[in-house]
C-alpha positions as CSV (number, residue, x, y, z in Angstrom):
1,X,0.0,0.0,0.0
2,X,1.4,3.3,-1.2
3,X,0.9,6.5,-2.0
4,X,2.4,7.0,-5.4
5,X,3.4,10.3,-7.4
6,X,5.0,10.5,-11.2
7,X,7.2,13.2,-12.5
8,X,5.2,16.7,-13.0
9,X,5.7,17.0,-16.8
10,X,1.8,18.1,-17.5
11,X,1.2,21.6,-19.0
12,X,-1.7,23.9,-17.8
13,X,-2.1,27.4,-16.0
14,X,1.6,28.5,-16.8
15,X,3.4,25.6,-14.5
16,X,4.0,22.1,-14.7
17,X,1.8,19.3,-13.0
18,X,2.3,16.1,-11.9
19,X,0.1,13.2,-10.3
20,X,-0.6,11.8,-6.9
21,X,-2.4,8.0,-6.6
22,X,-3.0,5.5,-4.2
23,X,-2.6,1.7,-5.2
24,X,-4.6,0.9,-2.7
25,X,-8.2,2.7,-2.1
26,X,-9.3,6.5,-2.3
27,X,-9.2,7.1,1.1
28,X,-5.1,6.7,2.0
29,X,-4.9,8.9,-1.3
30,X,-7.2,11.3,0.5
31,X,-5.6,11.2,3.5
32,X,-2.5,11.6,2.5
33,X,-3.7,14.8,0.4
34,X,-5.3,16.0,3.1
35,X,-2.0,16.0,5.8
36,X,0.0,17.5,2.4
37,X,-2.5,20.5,2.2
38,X,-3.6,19.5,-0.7
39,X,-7.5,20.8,-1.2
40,X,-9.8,19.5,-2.4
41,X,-10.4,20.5,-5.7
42,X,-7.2,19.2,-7.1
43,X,-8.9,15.5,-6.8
44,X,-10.1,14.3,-10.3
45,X,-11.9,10.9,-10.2
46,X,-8.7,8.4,-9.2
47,X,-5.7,11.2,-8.1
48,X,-4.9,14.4,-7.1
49,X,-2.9,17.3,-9.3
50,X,0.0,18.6,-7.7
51,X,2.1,21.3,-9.1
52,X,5.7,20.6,-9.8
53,X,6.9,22.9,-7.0
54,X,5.3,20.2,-4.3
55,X,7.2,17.3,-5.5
56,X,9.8,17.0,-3.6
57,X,7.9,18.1,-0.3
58,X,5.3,15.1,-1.4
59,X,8.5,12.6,-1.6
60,X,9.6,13.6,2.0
61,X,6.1,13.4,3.3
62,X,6.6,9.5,1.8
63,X,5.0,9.8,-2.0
64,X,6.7,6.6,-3.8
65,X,8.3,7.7,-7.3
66,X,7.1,6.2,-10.2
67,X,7.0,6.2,-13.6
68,X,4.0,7.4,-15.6
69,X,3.4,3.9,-17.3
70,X,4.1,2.6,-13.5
71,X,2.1,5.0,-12.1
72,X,-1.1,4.2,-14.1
73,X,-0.2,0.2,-14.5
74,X,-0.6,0.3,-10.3
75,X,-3.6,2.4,-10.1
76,X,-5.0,0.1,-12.8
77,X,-4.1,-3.2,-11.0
78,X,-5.7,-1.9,-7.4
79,X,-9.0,-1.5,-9.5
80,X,-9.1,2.3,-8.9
81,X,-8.6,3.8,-12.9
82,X,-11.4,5.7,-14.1
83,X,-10.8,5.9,-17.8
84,X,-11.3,9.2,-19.4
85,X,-14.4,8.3,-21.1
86,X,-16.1,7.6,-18.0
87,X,-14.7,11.2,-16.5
88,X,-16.5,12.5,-19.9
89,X,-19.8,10.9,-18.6
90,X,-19.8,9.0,-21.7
């Protein structure tokens, strides 16, 4: 069980963003966003935005680095992905 955060290397609002999941349920990812000051409207569906100038407060807190292709393979596998499609209502 982990708390798991890839590189911030996503574009939007003039900085760079990364992602924060949990491989395990929703509510570790929430707590852990929660104790990080994280609000909530950075949640979308399965993880929380960060902004690249958190990362390496989020590793000390005790975020697990990952990969991108590791990050979503995990989140996948704990049965927690919401696929964009469904995020689109569609």
């Amino acid at each position: 069980m982990a708390v798991l955060i890839d590189e911030p290397v996503w574009p939007a609002h003039g900085r760079l963003w990364g992602h924060l999941v949990s491989d395990s349920s929703l509510a570790e990812l929430h707590a852990f966003a929660r104790a990080a000051g994280i609000p909530e409207r950075g949640f979308d569906h399965d993880h929380y935005d960060y902004p690249e100038e958190r990362y390496d407060a989020l590793v000390a807190q005790g975020a697990v680095p990952v990969s991108g292709k590791e990050l979503v393979a995990r989140l996948s596998a704990a049965g927690l992905r919401v696929s964009q499609r469904a995020k689109r209502g569609l």
